[in-house]
C-alpha positions, 0 to 999 in steps of 0.5 A: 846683551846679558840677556842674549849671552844667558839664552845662547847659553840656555839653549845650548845647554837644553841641547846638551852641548854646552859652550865653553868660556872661550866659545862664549868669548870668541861669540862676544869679540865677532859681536864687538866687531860688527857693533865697532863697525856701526859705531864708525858708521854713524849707525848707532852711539855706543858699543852694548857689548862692552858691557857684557860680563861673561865667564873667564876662559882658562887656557888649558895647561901644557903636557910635560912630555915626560919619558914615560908618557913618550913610552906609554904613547909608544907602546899603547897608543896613549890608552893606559893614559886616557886616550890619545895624545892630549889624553882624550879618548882616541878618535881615529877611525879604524884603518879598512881592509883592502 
């Protein structure tokens, strides 16, 4: 299971698209499901996947809305500040003319 976890890995990664720790985890507990499920119908013994060891994933800190980030959203849309509201860049598409 190790083994499948570092190739998912290394294969995203060859593709330029990392997986994150949570996405990684999120794969582990679907994979836990399925083998819990067999292990209830008698199709195999054990459940492999608890013994995966895998990184930890970090919840991303909350953002203080402070006057001058209200502000700064209200006057530039966030760009003074890296971008949008979580401070990544914009992703909005630009409004069409009629």
């Amino acid at each position: 299971m190790q083994a499948m976890f570092a190739a998912i890995t290394c294969r995203q990664e060859a593709r330029g698209a990392p997986l994150s720790a949570a996405t990684l985890n999120r794969i582990w507990a679907m994979l836990r499901t399925a083998l819990n499920a067999a292990i209830r119908h008698g199709l195999i013994g054990d459940d492999p996947a608890s013994r995966v060891e895998l990184p930890v994933a970090r919840r991303p800190r909350a953002v203080v809305w402070t006057a001058a980030r209200v502000g700064a959203l209200a006057v530039d849309g966030g760009a003074a500040s890296g971008g949008g509201v979580d401070g990544r860049a914009d992703r909005r598409v630009p409004a069409r003319d009629p």
